[in-house]
N, C-alpha and C positions, 0 to 999 in steps of 0.2 A: 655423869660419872659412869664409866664403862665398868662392869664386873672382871674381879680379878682372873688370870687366866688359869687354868683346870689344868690338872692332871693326872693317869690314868696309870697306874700302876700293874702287875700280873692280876693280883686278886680285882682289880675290877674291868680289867681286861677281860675274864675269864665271866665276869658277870653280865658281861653285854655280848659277846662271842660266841659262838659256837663250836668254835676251832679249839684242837686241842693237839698234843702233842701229836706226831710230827708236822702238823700242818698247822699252828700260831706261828706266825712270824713277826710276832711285835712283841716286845720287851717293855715297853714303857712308853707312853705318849704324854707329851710335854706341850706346855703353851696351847691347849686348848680356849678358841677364841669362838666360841658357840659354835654354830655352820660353817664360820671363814674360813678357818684356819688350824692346822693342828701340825706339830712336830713328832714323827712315830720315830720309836729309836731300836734298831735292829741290832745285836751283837751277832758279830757273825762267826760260828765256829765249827772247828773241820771235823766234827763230829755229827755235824747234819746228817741226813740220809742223803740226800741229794749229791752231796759231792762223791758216793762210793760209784754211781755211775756217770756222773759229769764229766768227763776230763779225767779219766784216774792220772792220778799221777801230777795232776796239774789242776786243783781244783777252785773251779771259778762257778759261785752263785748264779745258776741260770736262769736270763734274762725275765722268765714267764713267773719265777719265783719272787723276783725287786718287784713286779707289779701286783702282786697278788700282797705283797707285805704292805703296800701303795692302798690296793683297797679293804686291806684291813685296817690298816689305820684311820681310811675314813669313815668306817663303820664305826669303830669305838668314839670318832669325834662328833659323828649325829648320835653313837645311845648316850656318850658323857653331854651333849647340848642339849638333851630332850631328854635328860632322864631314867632312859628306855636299861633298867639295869635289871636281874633276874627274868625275864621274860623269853617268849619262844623268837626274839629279834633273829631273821631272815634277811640281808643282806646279796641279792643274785650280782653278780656281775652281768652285765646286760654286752657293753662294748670298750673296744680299747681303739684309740687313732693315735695318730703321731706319735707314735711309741718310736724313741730313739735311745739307744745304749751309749756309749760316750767310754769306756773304763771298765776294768774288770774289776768284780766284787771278788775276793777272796776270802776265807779265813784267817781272823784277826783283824778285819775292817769293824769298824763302827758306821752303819747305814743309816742315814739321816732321811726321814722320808719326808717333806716338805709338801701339803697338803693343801689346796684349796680350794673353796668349797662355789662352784663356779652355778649352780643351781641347787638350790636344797630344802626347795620344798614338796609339796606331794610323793607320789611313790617312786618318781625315775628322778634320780638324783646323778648330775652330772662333779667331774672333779677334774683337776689337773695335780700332778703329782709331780716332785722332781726329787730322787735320790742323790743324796750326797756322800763323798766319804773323804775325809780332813778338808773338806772344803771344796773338793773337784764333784763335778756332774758325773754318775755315773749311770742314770737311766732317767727320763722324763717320759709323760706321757697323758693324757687326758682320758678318764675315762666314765664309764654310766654304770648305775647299779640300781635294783628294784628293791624298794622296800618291804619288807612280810613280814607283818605280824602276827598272820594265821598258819603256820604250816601246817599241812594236813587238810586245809580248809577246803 
């Protein structure tokens, strides 16, 4: 019998993260499936920082932003699957490949991050992401991150 699926709300978002306002981009992570799997859920609204110099006038979440929401969410799905909650958890982005856009994210989308957990043991942990919004693609991509537990070390 497989454990029920997790999930990760602001307050313990905030407990495995480093990130803080303006730079958290996840809202809630849903269907936490240990290392497989996790659903990040992004509200996206035109009060960001980002959109006063993106596009003024025409404001569209930029591309480098969905993938960074991408690997925050797989950081809260290794501390929610191991635990790892209060601590100095360090999280590097290492690499990004086949990063492709599909769709422009605006404000008033709902960003579905779709996460999986394609290597996730040891310290370089590989993923595959694919953002969604009402069900269309709007960014995919595969990427690596380093795990730190010691900053400063």
């Amino acid at each position: 019998m497989t454990d029920a699926l997790k999930t990760a709300d602001t307050d313990m978002i905030q407990r495995i993260l480093p990130h803080r306002y303006p730079f958290l981009l996840v809202d809630r992570v849903v269907d936490i499936d240990g290392t497989n799997s996790a659903t990040g859920i992004k509200n996206v609204t035109f009060n960001e920082p980002h959109f006063q110099g993106h596009f003024p006038g025409t404001p569209i979440m930029p591309g480098v932003t969905i993938i960074e929401a991408m690997a925050q969410t797989a950081g809260i799905m290794i501390g929610v699957a191991n635990d790892i909650t209060d601590t100095n958890l360090l999280i590097y982005l290492m690499s990004v490949d086949k990063a492709k856009f599909r769709r422009k994210v605006v404000p008033g989308d709902q960003l579905k991050l779709h996460i999986t957990g394609l290597r996730t043991g040891g310290k370089v942990l590989k993923f595959h992401g694919v953002a969604e919004v009402d069900g269309q693609k709007a960014a995919e991509a595969e990427f690596a991150a380093m795990v730190d537990l010691t900053p400063g070390a």
